[in-house]
HTML snippet that shows the backbone in 3Dmol.js (N, CA, C, O; Angstrom):
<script src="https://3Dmol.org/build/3Dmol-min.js"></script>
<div id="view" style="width:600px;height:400px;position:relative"></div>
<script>
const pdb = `
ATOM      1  N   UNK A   1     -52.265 -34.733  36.187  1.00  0.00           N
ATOM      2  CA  UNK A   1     -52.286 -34.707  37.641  1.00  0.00           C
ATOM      3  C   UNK A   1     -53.633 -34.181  38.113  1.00  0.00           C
ATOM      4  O   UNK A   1     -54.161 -33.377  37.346  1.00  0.00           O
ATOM      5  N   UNK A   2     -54.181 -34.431  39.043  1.00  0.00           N
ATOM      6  CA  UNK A   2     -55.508 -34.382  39.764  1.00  0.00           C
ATOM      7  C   UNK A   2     -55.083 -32.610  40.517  1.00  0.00           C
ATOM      8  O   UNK A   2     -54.034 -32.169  40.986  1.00  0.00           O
ATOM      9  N   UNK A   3     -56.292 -32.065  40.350  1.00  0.00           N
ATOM     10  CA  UNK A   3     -56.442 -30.587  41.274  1.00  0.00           C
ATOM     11  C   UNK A   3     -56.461 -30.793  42.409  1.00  0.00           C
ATOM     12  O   UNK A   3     -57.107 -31.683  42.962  1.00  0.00           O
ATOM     13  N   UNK A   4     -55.782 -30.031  42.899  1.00  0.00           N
ATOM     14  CA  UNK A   4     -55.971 -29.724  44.425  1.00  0.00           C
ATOM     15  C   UNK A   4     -55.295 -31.033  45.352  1.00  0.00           C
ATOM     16  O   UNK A   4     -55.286 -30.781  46.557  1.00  0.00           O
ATOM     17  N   UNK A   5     -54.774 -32.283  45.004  1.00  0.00           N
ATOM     18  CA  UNK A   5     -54.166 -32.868  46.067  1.00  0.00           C
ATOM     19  C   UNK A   5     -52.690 -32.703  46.389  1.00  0.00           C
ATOM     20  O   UNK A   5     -52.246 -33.049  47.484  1.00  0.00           O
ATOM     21  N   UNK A   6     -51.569 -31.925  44.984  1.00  0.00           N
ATOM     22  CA  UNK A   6     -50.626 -31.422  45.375  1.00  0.00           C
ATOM     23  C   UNK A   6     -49.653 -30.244  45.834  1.00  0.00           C
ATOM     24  O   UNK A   6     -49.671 -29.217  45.157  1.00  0.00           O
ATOM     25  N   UNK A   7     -48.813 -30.321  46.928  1.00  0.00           N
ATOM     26  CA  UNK A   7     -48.871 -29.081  47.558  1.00  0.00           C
ATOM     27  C   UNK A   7     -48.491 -28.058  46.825  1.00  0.00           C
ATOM     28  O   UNK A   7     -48.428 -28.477  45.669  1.00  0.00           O
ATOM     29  N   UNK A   8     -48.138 -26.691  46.871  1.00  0.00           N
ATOM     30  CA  UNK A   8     -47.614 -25.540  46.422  1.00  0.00           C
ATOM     31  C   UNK A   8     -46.101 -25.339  46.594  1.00  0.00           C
ATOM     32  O   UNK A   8     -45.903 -24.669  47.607  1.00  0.00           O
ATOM     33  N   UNK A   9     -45.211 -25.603  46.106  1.00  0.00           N
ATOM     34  CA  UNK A   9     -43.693 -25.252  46.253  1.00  0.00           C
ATOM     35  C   UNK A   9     -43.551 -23.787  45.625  1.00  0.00           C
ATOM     36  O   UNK A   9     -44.041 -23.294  44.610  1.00  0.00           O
ATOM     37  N   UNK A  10     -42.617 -23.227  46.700  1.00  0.00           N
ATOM     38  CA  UNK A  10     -42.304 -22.173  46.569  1.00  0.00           C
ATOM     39  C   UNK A  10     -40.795 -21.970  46.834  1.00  0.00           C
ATOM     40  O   UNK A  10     -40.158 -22.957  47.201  1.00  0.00           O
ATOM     41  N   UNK A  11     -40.058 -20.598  46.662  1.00  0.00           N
ATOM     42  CA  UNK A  11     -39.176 -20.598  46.821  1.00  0.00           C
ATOM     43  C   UNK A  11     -38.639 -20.381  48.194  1.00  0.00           C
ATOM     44  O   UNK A  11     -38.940 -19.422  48.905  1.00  0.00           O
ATOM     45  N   UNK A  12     -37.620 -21.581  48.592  1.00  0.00           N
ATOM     46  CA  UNK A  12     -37.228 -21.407  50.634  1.00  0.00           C
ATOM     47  C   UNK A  12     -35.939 -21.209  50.691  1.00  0.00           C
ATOM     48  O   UNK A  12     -35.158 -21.533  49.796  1.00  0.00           O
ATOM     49  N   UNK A  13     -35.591 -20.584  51.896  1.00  0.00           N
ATOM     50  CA  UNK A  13     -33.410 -20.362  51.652  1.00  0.00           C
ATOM     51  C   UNK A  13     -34.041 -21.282  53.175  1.00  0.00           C
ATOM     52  O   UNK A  13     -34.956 -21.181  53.992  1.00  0.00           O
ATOM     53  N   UNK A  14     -32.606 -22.386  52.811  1.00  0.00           N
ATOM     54  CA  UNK A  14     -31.791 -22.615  53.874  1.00  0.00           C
ATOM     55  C   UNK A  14     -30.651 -22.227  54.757  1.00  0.00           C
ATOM     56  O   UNK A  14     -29.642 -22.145  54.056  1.00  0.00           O
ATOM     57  N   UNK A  15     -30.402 -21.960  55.983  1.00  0.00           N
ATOM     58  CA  UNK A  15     -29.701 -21.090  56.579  1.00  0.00           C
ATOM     59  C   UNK A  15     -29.268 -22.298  57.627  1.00  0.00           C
ATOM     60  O   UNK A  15     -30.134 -22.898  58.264  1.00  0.00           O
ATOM     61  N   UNK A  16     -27.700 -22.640  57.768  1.00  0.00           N
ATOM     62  CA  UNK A  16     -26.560 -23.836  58.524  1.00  0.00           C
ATOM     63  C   UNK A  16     -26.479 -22.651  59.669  1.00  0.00           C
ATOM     64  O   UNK A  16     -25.707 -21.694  59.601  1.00  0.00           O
ATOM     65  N   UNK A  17     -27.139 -22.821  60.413  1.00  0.00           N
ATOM     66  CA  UNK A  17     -26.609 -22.220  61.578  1.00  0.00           C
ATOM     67  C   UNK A  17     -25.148 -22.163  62.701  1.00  0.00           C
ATOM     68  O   UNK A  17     -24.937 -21.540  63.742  1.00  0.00           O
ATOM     69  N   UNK A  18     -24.473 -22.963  62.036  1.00  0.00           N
ATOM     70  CA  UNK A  18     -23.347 -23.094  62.390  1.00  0.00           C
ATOM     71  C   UNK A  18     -21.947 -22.486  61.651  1.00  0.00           C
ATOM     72  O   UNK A  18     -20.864 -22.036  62.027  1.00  0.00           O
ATOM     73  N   UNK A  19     -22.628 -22.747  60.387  1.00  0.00           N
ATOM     74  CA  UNK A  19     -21.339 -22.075  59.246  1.00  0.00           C
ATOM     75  C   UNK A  19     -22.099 -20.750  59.272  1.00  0.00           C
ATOM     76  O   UNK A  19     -21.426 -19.789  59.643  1.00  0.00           O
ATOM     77  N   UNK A  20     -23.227 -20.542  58.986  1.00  0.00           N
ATOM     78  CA  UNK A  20     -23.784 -19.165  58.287  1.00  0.00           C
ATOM     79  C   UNK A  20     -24.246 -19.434  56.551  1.00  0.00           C
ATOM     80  O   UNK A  20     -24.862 -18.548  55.958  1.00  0.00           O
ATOM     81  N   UNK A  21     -23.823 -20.901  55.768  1.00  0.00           N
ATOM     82  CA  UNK A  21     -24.156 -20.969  54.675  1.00  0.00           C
ATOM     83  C   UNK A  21     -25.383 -21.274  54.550  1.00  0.00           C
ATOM     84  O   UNK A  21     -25.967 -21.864  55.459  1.00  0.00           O
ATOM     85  N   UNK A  22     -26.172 -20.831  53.078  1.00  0.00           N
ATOM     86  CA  UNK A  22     -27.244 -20.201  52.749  1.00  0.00           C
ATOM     87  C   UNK A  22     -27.406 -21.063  51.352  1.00  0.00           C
ATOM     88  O   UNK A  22     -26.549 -21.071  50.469  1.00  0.00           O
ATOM     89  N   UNK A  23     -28.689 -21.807  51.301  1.00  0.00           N
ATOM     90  CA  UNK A  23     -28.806 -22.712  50.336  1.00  0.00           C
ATOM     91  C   UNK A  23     -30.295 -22.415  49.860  1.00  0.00           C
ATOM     92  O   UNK A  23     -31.084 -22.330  50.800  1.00  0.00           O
ATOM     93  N   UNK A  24     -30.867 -22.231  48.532  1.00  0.00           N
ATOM     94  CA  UNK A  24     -31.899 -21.378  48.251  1.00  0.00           C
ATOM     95  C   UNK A  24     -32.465 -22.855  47.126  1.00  0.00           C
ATOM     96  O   UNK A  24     -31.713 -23.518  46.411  1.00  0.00           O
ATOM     97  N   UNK A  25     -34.011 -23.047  47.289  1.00  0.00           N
ATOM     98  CA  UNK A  25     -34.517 -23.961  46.689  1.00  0.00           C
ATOM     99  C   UNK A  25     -35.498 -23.800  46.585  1.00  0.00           C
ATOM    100  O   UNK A  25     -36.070 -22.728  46.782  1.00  0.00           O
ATOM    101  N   UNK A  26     -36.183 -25.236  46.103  1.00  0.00           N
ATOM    102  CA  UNK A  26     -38.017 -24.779  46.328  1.00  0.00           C
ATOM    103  C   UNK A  26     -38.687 -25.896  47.155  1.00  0.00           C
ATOM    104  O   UNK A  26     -38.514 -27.049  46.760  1.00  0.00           O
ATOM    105  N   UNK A  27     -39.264 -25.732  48.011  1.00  0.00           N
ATOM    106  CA  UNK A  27     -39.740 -26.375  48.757  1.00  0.00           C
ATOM    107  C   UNK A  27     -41.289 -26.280  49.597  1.00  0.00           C
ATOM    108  O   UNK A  27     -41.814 -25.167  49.582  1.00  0.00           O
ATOM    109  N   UNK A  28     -41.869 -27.161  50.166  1.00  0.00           N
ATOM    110  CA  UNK A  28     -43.084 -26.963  50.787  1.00  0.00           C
ATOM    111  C   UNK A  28     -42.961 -26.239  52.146  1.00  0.00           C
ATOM    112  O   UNK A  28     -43.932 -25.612  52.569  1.00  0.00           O
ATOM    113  N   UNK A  29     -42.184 -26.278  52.618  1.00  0.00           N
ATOM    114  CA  UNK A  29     -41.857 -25.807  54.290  1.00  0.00           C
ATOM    115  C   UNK A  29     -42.221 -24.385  54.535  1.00  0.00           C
ATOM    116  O   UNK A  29     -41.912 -23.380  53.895  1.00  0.00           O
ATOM    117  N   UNK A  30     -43.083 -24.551  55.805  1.00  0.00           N
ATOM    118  CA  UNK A  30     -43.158 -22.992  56.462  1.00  0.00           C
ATOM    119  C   UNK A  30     -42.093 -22.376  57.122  1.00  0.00           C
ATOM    120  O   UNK A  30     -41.453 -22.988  57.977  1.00  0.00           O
ATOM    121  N   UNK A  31     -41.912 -21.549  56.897  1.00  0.00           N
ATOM    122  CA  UNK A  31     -40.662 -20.498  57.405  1.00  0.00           C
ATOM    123  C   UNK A  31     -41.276 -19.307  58.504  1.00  0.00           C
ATOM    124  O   UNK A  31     -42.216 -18.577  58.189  1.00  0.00           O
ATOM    125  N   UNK A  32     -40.565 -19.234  59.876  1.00  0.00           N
ATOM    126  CA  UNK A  32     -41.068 -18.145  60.294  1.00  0.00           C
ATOM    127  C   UNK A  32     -40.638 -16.653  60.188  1.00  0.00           C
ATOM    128  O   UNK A  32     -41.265 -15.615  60.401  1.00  0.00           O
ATOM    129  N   UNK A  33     -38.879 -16.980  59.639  1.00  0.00           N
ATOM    130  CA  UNK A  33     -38.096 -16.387  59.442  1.00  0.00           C
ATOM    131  C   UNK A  33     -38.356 -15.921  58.323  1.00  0.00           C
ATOM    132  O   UNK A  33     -39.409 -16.245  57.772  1.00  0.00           O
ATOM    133  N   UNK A  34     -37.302 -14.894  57.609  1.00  0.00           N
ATOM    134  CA  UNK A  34     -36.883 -14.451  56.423  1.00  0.00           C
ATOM    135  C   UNK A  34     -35.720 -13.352  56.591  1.00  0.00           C
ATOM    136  O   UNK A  34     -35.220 -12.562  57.392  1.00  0.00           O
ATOM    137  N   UNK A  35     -35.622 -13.945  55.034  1.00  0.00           N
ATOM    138  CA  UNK A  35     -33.604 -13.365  54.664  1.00  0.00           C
ATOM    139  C   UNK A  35     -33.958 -12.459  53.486  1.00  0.00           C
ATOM    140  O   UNK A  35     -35.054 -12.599  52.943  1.00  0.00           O
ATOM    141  N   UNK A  36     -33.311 -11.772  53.170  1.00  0.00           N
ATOM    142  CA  UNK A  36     -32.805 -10.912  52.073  1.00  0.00           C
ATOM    143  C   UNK A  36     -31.678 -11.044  51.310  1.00  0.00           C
ATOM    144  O   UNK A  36     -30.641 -10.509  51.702  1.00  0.00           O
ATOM    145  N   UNK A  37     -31.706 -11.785  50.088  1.00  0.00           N
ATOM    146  CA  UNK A  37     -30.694 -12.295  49.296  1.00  0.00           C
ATOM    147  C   UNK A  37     -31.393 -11.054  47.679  1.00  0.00           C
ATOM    148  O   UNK A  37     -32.502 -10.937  47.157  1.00  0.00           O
ATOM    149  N   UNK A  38     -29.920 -10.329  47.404  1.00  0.00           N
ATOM    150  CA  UNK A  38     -30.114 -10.189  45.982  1.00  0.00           C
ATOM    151  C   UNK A  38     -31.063  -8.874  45.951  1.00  0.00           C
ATOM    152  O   UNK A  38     -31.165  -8.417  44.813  1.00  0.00           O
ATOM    153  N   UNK A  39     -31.781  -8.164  46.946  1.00  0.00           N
ATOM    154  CA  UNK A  39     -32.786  -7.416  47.297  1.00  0.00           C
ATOM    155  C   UNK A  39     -34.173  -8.325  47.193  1.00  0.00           C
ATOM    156  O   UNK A  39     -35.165  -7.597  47.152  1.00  0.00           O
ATOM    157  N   UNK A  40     -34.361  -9.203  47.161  1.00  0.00           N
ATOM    158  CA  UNK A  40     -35.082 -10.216  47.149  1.00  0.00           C
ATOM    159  C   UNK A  40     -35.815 -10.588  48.407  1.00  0.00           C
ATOM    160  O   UNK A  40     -34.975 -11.463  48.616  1.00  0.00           O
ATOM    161  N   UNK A  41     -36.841 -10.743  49.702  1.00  0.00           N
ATOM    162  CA  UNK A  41     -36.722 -11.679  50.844  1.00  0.00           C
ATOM    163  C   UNK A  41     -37.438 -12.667  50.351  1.00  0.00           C
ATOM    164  O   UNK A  41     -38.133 -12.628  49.336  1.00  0.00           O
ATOM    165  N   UNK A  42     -37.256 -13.638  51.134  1.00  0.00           N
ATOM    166  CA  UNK A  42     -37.094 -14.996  50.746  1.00  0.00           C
ATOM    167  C   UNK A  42     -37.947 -15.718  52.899  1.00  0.00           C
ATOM    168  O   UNK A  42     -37.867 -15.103  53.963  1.00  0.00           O
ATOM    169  N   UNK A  43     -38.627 -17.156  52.621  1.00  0.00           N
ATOM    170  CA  UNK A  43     -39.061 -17.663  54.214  1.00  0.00           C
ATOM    171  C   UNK A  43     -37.617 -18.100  54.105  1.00  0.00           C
ATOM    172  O   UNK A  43     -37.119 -18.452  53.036  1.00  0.00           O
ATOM    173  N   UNK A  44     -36.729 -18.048  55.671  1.00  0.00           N
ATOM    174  CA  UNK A  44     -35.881 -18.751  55.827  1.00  0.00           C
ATOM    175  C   UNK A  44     -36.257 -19.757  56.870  1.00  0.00           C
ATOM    176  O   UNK A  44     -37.134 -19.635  57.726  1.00  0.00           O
ATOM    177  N   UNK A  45     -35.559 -20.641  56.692  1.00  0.00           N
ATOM    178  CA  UNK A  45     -35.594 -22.312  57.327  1.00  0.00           C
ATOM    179  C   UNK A  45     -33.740 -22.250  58.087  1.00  0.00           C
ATOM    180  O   UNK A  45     -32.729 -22.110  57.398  1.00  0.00           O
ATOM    181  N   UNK A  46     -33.758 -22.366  59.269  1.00  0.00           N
ATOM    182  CA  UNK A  46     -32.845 -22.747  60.075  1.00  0.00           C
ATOM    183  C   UNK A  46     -32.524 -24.173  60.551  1.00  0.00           C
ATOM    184  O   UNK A  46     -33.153 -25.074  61.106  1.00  0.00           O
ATOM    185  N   UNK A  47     -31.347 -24.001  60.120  1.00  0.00           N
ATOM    186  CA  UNK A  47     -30.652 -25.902  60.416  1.00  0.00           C
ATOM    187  C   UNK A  47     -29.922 -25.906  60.923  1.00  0.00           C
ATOM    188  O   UNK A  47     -29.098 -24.993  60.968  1.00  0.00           O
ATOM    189  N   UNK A  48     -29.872 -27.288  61.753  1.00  0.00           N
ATOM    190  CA  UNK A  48     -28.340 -27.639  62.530  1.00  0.00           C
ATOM    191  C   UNK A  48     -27.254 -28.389  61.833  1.00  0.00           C
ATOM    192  O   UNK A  48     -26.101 -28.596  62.211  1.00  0.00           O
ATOM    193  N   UNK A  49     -27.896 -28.777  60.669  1.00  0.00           N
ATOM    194  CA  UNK A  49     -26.516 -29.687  60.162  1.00  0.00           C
ATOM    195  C   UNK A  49     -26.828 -29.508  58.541  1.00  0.00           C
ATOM    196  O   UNK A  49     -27.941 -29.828  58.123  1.00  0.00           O
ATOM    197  N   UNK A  50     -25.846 -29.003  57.668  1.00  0.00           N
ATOM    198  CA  UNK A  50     -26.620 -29.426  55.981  1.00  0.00           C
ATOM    199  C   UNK A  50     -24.926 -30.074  55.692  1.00  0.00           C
ATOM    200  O   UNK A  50     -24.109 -30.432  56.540  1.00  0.00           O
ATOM    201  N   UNK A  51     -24.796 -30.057  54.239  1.00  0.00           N
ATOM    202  CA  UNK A  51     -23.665 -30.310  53.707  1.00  0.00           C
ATOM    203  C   UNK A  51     -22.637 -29.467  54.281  1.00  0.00           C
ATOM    204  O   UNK A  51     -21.587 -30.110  54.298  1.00  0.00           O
ATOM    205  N   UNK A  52     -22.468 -28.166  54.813  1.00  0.00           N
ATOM    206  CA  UNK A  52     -20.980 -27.311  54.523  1.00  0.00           C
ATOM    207  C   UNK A  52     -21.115 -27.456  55.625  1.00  0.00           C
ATOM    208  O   UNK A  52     -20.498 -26.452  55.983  1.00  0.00           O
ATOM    209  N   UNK A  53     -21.600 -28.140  56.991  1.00  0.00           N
ATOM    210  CA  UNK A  53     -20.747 -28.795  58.543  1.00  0.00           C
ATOM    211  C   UNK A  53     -21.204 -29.933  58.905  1.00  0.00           C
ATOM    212  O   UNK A  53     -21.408 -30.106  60.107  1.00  0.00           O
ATOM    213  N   UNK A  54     -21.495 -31.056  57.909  1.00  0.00           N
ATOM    214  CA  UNK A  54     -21.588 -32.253  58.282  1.00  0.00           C
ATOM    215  C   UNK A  54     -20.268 -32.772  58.484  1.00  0.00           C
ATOM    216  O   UNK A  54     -19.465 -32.069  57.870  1.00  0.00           O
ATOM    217  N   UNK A  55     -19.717 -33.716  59.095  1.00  0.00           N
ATOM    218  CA  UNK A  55     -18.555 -33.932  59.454  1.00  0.00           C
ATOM    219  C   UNK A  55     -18.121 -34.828  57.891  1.00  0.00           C
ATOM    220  O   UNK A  55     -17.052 -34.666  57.303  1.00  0.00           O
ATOM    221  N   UNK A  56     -19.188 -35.731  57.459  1.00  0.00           N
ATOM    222  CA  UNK A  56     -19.058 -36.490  56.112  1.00  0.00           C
ATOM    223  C   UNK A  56     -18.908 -35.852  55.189  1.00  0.00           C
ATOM    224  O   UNK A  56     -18.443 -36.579  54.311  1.00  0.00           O
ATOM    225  N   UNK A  57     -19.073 -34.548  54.737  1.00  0.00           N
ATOM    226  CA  UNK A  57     -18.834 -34.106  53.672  1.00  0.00           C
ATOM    227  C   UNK A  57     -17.594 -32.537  53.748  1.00  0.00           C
ATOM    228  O   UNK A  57     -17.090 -31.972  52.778  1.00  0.00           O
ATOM    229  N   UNK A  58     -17.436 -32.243  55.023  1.00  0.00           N
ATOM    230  CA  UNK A  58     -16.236 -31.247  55.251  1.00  0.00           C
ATOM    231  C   UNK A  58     -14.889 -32.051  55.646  1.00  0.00           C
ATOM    232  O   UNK A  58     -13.793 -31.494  55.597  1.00  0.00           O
ATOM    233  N   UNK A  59     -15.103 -33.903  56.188  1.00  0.00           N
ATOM    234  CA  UNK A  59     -13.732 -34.276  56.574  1.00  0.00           C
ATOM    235  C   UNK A  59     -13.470 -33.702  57.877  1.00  0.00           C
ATOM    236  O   UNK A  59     -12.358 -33.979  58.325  1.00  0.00           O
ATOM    237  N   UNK A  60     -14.251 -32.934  58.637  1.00  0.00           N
ATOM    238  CA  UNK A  60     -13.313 -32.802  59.910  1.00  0.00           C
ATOM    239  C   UNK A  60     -14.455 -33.466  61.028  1.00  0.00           C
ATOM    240  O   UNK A  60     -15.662 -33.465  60.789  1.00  0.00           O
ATOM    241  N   UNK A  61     -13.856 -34.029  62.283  1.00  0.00           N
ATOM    242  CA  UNK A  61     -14.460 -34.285  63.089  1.00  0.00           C
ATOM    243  C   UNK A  61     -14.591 -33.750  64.459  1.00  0.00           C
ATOM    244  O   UNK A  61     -13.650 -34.130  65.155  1.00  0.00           O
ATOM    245  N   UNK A  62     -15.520 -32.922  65.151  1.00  0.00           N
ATOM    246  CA  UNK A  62     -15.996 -32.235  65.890  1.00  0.00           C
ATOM    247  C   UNK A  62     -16.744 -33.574  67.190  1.00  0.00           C
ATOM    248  O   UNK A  62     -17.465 -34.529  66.899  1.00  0.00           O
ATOM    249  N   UNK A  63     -16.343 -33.250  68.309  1.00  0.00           N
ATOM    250  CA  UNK A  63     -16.271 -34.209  69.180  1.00  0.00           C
ATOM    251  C   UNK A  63     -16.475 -32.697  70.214  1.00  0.00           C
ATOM    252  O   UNK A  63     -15.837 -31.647  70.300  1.00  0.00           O
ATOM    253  N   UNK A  64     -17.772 -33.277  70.932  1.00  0.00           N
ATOM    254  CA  UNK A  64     -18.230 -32.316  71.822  1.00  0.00           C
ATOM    255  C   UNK A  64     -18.117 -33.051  73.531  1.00  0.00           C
ATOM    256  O   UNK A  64     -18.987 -33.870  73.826  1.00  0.00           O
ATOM    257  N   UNK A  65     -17.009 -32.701  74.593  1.00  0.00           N
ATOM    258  CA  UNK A  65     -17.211 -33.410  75.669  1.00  0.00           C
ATOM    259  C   UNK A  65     -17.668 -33.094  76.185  1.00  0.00           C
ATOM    260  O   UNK A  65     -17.140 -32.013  76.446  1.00  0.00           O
ATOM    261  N   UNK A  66     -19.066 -33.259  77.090  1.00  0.00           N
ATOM    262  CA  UNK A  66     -19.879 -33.195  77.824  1.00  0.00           C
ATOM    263  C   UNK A  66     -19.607 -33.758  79.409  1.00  0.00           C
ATOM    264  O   UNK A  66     -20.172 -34.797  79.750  1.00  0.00           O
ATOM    265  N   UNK A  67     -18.911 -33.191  80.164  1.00  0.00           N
ATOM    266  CA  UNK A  67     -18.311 -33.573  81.104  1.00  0.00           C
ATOM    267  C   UNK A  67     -17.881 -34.682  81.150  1.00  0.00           C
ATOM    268  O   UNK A  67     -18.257 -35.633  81.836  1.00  0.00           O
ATOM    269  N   UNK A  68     -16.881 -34.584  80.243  1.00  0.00           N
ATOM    270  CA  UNK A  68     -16.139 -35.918  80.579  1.00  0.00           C
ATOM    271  C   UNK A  68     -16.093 -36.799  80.107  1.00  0.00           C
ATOM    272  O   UNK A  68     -15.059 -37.463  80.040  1.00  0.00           O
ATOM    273  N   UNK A  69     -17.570 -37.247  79.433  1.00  0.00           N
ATOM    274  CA  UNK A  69     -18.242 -38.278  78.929  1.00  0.00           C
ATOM    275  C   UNK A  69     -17.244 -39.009  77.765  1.00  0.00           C
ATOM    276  O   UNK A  69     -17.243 -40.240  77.753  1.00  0.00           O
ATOM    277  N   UNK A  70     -16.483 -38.357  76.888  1.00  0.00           N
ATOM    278  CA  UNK A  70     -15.384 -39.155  75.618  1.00  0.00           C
ATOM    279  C   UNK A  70     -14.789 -39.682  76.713  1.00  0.00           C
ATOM    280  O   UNK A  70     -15.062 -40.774  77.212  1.00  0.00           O
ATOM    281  N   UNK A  71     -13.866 -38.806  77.138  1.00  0.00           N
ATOM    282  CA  UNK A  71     -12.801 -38.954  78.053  1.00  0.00           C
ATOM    283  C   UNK A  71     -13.386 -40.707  78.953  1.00  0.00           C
ATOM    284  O   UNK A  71     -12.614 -41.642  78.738  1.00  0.00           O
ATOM    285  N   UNK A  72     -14.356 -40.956  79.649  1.00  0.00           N
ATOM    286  CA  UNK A  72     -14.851 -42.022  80.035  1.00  0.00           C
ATOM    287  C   UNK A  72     -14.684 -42.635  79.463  1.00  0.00           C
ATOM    288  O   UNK A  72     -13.762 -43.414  79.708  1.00  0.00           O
ATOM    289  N   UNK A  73     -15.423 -42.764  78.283  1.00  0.00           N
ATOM    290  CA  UNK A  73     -15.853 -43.747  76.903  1.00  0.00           C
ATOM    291  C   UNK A  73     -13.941 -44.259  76.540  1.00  0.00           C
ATOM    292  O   UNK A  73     -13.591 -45.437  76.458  1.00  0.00           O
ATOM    293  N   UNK A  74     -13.401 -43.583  76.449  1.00  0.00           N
ATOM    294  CA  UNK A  74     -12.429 -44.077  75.769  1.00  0.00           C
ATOM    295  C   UNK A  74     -11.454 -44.950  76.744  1.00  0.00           C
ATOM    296  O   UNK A  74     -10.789 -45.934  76.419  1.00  0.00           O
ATOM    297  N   UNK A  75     -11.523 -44.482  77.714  1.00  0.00           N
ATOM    298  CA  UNK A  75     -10.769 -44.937  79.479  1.00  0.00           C
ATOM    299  C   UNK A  75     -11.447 -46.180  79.402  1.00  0.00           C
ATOM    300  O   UNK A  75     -10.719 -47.171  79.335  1.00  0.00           O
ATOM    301  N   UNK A  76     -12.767 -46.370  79.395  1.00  0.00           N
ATOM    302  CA  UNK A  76     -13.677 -48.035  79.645  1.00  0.00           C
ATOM    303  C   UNK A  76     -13.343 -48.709  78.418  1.00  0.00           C
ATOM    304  O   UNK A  76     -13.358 -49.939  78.420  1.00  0.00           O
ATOM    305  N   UNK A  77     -12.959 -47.904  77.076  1.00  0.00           N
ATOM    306  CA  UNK A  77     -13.059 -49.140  76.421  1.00  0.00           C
ATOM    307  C   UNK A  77     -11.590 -49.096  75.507  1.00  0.00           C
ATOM    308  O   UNK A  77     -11.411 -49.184  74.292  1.00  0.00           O
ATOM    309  N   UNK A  78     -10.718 -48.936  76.542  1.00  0.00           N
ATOM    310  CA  UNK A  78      -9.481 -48.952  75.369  1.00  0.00           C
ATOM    311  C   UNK A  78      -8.942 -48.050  74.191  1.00  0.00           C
ATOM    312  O   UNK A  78      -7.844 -48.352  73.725  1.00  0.00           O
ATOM    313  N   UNK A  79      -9.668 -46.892  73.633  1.00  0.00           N
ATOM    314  CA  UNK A  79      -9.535 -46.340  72.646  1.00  0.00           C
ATOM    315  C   UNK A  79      -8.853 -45.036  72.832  1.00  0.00           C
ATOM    316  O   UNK A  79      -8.631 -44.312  71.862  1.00  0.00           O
TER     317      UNK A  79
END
`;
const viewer = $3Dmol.createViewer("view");
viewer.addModel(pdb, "pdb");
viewer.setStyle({}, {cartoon: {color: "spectrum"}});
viewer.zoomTo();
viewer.render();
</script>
C-alpha cells in the first residue's frame, strides 16, 4: 500500500439515541463527543437509527402522526 493516501482508523463508540445502545468499532469519523466504557473514553458518534431501533430489524413499527397527516393518508386512500 502507498504512504500517506490512507486514512487513520481508530477506535469510535456508536451511541442510538433513541434506545441508549452503544456499538464500539473502528472507524474514520470525527467525534465531538465522548463516552466512558470499561474506564476507557472513547470519540462518541450519535445516531438516529442503527440496528436495535430500526423498525427492520426490531419488528415493531413506530408511526409518528404529525397532525393528522396518517390519519389523512389513510381516509384518501382507503387503508
Amino acid at each position: 500500500m502507498r504512504e500517506g493516501i490512507h486514512p487513520e482508523y481508530k477506535t469510535v463508540v456508536f451511541q442510538d439515541i433513541s434506545t441508549g445502545e452503544v456499538f464500539m468499532t473502528k472507524s474514520t469519523m470525527e467525534a465531538k463527543d465522548t463516552i466512558e466504557i470499561d474506564g476507557e473514553t472513547y470519540p462518541c458518534v450519535r445516531v438516529e437509527v442503527s440496528s436495535a431501533s430500526h423498525p427492520f430489524y426490531t419488528g415493531k413499527q413506530n408511526l409518528v402522526d404529525t397532525e393528522g397527516r396518517v390519519e389523512k393518508f389513510k381516509q384518501r386512500y382507503g387503508m
